[in-house]
FIKOLZA-1660 file (N, C-alpha, C; in steps of 0.1 Angstrom, whole numbers, plus 5000, padded with zeros to 4 digits):
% residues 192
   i   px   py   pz ch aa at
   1 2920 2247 6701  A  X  N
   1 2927 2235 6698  A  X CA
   1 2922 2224 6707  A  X  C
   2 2921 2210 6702  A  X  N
   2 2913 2199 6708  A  X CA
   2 2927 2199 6721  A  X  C
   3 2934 2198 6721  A  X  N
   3 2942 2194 6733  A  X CA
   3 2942 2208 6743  A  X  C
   4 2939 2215 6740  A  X  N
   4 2935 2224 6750  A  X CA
   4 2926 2224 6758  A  X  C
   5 2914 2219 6753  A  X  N
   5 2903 2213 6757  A  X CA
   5 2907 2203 6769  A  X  C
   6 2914 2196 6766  A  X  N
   6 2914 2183 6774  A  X CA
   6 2918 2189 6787  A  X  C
   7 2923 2198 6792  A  X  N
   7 2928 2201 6806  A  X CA
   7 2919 2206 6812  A  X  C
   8 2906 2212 6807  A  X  N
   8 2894 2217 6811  A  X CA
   8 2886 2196 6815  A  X  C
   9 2884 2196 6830  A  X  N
   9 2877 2184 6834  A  X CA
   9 2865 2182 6827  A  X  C
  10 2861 2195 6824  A  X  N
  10 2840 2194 6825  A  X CA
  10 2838 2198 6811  A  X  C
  11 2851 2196 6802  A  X  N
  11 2848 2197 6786  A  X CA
  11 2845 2185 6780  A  X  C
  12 2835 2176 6777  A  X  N
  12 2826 2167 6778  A  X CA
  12 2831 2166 6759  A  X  C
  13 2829 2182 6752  A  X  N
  13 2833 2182 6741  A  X CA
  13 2845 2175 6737  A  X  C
  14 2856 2181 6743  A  X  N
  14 2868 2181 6739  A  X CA
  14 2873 2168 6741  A  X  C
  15 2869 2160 6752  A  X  N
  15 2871 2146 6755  A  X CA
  15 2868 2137 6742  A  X  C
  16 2850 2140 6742  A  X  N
  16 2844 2131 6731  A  X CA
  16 2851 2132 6716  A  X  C
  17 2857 2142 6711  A  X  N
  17 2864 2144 6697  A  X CA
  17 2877 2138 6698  A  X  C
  18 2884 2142 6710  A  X  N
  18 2893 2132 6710  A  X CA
  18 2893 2119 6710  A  X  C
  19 2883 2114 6719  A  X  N
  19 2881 2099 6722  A  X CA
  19 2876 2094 6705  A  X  C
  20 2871 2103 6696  A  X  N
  20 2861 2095 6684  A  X CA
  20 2873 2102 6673  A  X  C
  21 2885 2108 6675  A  X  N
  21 2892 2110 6665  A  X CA
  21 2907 2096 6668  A  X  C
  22 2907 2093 6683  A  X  N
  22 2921 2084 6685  A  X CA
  22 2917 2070 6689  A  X  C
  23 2903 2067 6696  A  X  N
  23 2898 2054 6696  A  X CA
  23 2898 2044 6685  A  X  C
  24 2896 2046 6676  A  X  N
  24 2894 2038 6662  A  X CA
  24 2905 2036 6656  A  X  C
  25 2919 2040 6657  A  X  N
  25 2933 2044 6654  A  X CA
  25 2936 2032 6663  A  X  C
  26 2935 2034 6676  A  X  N
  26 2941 2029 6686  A  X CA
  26 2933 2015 6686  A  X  C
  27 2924 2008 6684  A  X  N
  27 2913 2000 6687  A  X CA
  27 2924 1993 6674  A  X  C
  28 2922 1993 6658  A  X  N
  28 2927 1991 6649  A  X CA
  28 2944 1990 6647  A  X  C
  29 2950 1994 6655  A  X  N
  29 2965 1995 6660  A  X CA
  29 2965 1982 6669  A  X  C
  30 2963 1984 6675  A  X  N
  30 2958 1969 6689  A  X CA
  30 2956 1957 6683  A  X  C
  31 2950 1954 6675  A  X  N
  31 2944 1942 6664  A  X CA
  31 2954 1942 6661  A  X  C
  32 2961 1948 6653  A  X  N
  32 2973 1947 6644  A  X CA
  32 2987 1939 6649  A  X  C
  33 2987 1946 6663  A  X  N
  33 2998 1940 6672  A  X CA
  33 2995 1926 6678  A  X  C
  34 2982 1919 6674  A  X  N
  34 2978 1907 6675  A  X CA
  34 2967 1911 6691  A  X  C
  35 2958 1922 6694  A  X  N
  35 2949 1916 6701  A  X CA
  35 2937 1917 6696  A  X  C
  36 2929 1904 6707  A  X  N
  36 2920 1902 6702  A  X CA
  36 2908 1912 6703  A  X  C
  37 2895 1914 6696  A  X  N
  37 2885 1926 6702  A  X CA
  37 2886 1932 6714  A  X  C
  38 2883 1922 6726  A  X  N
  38 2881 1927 6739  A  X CA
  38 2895 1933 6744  A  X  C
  39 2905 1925 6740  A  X  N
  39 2918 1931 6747  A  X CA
  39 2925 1941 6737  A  X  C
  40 2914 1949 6725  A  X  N
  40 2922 1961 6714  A  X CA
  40 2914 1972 6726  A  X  C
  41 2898 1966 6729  A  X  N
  41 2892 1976 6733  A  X CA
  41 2897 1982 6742  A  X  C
  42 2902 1973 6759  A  X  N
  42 2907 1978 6769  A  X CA
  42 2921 1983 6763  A  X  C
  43 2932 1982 6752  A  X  N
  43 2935 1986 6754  A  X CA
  43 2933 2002 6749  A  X  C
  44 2928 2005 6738  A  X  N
  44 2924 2018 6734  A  X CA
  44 2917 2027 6748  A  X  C
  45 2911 2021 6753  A  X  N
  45 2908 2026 6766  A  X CA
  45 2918 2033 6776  A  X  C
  46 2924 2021 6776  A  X  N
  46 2933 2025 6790  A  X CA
  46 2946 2035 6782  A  X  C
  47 2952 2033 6773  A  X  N
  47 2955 2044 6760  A  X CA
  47 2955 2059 6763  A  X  C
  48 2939 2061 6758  A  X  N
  48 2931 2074 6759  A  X CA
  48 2933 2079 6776  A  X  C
  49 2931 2072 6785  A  X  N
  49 2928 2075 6794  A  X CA
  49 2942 2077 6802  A  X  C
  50 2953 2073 6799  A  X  N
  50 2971 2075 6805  A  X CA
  50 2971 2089 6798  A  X  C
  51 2968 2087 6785  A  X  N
  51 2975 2098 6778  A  X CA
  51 2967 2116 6782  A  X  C
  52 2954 2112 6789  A  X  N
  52 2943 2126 6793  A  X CA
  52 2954 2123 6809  A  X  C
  53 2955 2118 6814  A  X  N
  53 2957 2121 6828  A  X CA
  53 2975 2124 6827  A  X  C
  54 2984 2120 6820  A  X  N
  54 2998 2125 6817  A  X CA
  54 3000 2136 6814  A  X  C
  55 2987 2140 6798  A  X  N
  55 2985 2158 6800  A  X CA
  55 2981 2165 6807  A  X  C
  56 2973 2160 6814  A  X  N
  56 2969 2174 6823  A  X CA
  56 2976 2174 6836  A  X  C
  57 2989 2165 6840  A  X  N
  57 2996 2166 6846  A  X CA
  57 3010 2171 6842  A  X  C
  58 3009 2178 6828  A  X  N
  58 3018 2183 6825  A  X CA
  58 3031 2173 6817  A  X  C
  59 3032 2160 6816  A  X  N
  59 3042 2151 6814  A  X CA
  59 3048 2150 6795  A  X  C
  60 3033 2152 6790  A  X  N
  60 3032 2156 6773  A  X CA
  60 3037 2173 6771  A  X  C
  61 3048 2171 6759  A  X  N
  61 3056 2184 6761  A  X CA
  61 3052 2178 6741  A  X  C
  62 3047 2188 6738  A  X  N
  62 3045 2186 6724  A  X CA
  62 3058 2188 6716  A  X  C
  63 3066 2201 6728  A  X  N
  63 3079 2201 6717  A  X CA
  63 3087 2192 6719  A  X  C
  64 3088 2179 6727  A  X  N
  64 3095 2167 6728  A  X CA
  64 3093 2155 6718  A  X  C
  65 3081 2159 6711  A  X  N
  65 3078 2146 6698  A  X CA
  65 3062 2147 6693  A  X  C
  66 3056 2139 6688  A  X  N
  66 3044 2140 6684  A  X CA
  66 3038 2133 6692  A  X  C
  67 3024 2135 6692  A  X  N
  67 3016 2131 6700  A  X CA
  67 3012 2117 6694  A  X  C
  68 3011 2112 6681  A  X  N
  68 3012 2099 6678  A  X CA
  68 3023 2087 6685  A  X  C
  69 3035 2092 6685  A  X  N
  69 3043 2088 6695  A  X CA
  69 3041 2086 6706  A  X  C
  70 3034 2094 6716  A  X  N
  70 3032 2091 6726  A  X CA
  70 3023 2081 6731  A  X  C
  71 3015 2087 6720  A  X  N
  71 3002 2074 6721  A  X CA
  71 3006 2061 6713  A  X  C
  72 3015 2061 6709  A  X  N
  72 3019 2047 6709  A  X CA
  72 3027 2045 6718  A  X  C
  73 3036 2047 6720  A  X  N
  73 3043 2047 6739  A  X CA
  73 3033 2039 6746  A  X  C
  74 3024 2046 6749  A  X  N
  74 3014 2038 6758  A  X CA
  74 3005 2030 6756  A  X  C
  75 3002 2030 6739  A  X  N
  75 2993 2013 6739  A  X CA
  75 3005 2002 6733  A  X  C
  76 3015 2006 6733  A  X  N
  76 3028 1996 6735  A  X CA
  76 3030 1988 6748  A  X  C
  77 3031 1999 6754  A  X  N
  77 3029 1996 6767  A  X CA
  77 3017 1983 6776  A  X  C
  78 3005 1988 6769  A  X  N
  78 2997 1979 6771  A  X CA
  78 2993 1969 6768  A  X  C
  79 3000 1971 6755  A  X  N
  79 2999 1956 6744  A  X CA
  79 3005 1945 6755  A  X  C
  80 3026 1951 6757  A  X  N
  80 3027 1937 6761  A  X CA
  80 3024 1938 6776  A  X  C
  81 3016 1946 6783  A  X  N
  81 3013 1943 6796  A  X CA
  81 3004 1929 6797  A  X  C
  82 2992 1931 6783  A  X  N
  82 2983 1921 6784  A  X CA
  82 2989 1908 6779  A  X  C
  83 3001 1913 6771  A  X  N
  83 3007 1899 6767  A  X CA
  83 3012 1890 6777  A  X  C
  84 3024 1900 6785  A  X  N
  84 3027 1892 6798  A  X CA
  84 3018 1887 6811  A  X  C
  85 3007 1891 6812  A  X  N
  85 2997 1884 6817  A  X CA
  85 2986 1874 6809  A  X  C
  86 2988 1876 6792  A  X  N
  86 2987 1864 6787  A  X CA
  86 2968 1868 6790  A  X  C
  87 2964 1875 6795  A  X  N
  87 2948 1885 6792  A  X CA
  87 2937 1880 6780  A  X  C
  88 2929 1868 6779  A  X  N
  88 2924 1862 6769  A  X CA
  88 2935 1863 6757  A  X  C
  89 2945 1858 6753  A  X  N
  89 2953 1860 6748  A  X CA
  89 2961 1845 6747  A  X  C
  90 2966 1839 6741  A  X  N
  90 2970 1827 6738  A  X CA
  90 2980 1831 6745  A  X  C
  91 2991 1817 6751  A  X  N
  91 3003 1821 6756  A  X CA
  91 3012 1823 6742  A  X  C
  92 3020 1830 6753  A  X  N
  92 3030 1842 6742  A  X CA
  92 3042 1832 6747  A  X  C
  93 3054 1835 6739  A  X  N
  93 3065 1828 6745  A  X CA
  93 3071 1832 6755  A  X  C
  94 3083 1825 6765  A  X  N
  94 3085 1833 6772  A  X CA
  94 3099 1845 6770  A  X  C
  95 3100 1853 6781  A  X  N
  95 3111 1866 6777  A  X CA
  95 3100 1877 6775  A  X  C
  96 3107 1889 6775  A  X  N
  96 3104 1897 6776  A  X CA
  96 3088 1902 6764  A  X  C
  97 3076 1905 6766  A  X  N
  97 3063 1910 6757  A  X CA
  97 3068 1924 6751  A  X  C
  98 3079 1932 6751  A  X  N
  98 3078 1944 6747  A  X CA
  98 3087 1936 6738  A  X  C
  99 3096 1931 6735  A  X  N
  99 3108 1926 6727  A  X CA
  99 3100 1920 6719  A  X  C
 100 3092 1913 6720  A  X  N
 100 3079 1904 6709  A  X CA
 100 3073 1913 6699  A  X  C
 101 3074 1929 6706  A  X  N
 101 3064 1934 6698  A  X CA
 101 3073 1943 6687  A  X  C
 102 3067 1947 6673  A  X  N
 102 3076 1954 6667  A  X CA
 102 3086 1967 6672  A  X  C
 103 3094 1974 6668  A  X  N
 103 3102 1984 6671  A  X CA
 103 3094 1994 6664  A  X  C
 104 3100 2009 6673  A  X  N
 104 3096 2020 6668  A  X CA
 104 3085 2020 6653  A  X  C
 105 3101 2023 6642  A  X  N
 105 3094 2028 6631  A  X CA
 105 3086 2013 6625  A  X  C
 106 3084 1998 6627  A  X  N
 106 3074 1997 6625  A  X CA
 106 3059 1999 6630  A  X  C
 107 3061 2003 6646  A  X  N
 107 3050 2008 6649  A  X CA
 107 3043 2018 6646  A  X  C
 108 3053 2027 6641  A  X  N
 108 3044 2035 6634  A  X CA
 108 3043 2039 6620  A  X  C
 109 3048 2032 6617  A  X  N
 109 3041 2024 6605  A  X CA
 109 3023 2021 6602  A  X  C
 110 3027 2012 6615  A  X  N
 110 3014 2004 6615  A  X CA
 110 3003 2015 6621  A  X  C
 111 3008 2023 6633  A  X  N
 111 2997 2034 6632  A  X CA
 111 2999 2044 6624  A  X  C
 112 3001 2043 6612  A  X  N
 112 3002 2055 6600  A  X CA
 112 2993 2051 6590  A  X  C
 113 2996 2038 6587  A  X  N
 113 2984 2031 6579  A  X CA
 113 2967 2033 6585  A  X  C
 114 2971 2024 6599  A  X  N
 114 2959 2025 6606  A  X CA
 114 2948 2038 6606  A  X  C
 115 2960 2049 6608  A  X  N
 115 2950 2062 6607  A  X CA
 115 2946 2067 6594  A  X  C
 116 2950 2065 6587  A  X  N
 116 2949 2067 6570  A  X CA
 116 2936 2059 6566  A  X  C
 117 2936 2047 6570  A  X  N
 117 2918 2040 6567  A  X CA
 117 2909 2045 6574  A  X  C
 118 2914 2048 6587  A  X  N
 118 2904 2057 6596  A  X CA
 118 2896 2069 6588  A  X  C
 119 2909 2073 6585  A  X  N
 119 2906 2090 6579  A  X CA
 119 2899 2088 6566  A  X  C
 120 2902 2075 6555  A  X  N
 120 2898 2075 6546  A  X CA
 120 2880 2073 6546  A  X  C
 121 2876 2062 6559  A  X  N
 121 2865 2057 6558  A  X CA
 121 2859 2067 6566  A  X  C
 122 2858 2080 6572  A  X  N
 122 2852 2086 6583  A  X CA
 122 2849 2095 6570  A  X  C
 123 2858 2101 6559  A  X  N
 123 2858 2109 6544  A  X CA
 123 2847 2100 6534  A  X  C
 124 2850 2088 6533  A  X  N
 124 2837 2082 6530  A  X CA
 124 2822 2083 6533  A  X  C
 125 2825 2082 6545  A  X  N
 125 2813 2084 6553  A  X CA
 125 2799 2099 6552  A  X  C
 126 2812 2111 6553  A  X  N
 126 2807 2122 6553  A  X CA
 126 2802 2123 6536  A  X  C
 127 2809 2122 6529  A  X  N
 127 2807 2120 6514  A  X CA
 127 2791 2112 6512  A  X  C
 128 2790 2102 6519  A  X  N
 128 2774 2094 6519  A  X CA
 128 2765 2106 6521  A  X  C
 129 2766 2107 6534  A  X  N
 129 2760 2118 6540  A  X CA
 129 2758 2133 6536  A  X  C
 130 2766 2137 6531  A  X  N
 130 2766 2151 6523  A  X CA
 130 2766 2151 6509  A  X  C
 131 2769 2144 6501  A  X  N
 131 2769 2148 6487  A  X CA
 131 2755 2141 6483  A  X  C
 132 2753 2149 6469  A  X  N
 132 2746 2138 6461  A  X CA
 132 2747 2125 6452  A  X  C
 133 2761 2125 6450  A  X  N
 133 2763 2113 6445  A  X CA
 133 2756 2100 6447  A  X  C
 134 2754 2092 6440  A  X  N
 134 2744 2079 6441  A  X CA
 134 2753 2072 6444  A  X  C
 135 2745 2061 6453  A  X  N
 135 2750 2051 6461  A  X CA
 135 2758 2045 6444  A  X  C
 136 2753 2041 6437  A  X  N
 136 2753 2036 6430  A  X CA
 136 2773 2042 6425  A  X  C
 137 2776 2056 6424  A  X  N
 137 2790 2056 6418  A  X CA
 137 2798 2054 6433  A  X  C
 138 2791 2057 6443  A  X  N
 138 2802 2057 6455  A  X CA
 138 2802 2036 6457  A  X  C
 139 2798 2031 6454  A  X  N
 139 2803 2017 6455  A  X CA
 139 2811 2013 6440  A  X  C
 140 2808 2021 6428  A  X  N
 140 2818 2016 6420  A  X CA
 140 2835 2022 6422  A  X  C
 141 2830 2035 6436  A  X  N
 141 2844 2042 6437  A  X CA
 141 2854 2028 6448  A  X  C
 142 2842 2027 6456  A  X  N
 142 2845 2014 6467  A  X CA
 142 2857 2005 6459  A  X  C
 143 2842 2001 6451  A  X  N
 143 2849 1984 6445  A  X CA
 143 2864 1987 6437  A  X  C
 144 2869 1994 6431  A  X  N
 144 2879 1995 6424  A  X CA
 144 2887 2004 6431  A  X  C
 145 2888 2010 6438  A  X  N
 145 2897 2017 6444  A  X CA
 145 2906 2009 6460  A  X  C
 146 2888 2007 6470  A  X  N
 146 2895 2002 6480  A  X CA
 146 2899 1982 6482  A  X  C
 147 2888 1980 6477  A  X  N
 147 2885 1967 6472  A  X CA
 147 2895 1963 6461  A  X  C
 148 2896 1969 6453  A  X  N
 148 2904 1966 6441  A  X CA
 148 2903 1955 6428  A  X  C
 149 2893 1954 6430  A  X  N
 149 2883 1952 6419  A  X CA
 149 2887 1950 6406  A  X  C
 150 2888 1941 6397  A  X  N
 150 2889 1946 6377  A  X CA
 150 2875 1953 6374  A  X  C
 151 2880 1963 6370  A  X  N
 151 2866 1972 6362  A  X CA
 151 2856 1965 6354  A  X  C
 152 2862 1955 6350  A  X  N
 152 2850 1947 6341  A  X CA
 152 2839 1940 6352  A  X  C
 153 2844 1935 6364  A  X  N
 153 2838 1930 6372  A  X CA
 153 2829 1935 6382  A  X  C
 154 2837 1950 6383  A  X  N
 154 2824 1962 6385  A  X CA
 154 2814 1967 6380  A  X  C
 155 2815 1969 6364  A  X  N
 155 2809 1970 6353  A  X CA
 155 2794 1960 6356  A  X  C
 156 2798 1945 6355  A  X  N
 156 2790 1937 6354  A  X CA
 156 2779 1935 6369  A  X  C
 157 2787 1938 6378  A  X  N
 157 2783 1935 6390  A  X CA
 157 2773 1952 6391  A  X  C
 158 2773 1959 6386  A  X  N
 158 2766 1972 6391  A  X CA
 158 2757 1975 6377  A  X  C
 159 2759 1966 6368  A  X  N
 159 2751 1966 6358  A  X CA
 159 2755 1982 6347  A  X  C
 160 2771 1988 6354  A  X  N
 160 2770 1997 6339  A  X CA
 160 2784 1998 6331  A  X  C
 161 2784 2009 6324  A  X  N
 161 2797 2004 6315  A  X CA
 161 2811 2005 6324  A  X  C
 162 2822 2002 6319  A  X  N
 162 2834 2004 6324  A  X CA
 162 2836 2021 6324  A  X  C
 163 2830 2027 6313  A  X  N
 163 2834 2041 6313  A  X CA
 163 2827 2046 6322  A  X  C
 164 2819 2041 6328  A  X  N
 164 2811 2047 6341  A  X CA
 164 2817 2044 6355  A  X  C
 165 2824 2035 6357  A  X  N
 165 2835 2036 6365  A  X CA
 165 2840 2039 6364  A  X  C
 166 2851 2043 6360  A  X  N
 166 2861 2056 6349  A  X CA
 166 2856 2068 6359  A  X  C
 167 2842 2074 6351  A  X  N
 167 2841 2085 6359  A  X CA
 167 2837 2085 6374  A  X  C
 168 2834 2072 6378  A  X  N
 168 2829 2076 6395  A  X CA
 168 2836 2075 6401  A  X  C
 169 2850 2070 6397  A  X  N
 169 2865 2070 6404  A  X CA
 169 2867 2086 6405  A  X  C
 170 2866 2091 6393  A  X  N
 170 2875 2104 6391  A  X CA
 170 2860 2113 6403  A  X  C
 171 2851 2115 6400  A  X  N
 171 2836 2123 6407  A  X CA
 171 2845 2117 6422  A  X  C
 172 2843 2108 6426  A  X  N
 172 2842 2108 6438  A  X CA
 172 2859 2112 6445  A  X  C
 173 2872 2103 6437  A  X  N
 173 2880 2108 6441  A  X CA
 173 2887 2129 6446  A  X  C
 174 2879 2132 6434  A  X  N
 174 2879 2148 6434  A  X CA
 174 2872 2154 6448  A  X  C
 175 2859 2152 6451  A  X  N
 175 2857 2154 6463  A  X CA
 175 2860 2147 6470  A  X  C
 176 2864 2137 6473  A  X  N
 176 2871 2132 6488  A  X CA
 176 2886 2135 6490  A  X  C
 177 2894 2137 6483  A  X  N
 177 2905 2144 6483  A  X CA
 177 2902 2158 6490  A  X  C
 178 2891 2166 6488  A  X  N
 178 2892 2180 6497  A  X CA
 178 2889 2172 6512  A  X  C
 179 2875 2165 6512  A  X  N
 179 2873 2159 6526  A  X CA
 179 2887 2149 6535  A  X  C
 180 2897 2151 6527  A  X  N
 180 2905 2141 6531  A  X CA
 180 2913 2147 6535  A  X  C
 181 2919 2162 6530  A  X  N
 181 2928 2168 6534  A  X CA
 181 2919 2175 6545  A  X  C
 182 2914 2182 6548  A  X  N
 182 2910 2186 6561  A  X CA
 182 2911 2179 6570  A  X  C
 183 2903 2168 6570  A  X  N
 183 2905 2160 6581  A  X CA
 183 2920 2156 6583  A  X  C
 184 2932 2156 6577  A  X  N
 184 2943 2152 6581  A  X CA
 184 2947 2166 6586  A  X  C
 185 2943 2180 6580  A  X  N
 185 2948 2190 6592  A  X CA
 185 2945 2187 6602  A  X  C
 186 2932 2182 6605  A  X  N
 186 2930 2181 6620  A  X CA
 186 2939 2172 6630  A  X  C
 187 2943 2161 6620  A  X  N
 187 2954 2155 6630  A  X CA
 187 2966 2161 6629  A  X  C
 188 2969 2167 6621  A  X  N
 188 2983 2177 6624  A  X CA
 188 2981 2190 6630  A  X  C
 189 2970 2196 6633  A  X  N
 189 2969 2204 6641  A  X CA
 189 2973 2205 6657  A  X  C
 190 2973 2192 6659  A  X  N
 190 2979 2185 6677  A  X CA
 190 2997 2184 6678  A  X  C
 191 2999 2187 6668  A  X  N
 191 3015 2183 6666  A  X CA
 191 3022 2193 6661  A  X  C
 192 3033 2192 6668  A  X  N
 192 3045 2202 6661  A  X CA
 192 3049 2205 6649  A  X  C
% end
């Protein structure tokens, strides 16, 4: 299990999967809550790095809540840290930066979505990379699915019929639906 890994110092693996399965979550979560690049990055950083040094000090009790929770705990935490120092960051008003920021269940909200694009586009990804499918139906799956597109517009713009969008929706949705659910065991595999 990836969190098992992490208490091992010299597991270089187990670090890197975590860092490339919650960095992009977290990076993308950070934006959301209004920072800018530089201050999503430090905070996904400093994030990753509370939450490896809390576990291996024992503080994360998985039967206490999920691990998405936590790790929002802590880039909550450092959202309005940078807020209240105001950290390339426009001034904020004054009173309290954690009261500024949403509550619970919109937060995780917002990282539920967040990880869902993650998961969607990393499933895209491998789908490039592994299938045969032509560029050509995986951008008519793009255009009309994620983009949202009128099929006629796809049609015209990729030069084929609407019934060929039709089927690159259905071709591509069919296998990415398997690639999609795996990869979401993997994030439920860390949680209760």
């Amino acid at each position: 299990m990836l969190l098992e890994g992490l208490f091992d110092t010299d597991d270089r693996l187990a670090w890197s999967e975590f860092d490339a399965r919650y960095r992009p979550i977290l990076l993308a979560f950070a934006r959301r809550l209004g920072m800018n690049d530089s201050d999503a990055s430090d905070v996904a950083q400093e994030t990753l790095l509370q939450f490896v040094k809390e576990y291996r000090s024992g503080r994360y009790d998985r039967r206490r809540g999920r691990l998405r929770s936590w790790l929002i705990g802590i880039a909550r935490y450092r959202v309005a840290s940078l807020r209240r120092t105001g950290a390339r960051q426009p001034a904020f008003p004054a009173g309290s930066a954690i009261l500024n920021l949403p509550d619970q269940a919109e937060l995780t909200t917002v990282w539920e979505s967040e990880r869902r694009a993650i998961v969607l586009q990393e499933a895209l990804n491998e789908l490039r990379a592994r299938t045969r499918l032509t560029e050509q139906t995986l951008q008519a799956f793009e255009m009309l699915v994620i983009r949202q597109m009128p099929v006629v517009a796809i049609a015209e713009e990729l030069d084929i019929s609407a019934h060929d969008v039709y089927l690159a929706k259905s071709r591509v949705a069919s296998r990415l639906r398997e690639i999609i659910e795996r990869l979401e065991r993997a994030f439920d595999e860390e949680v209760p």
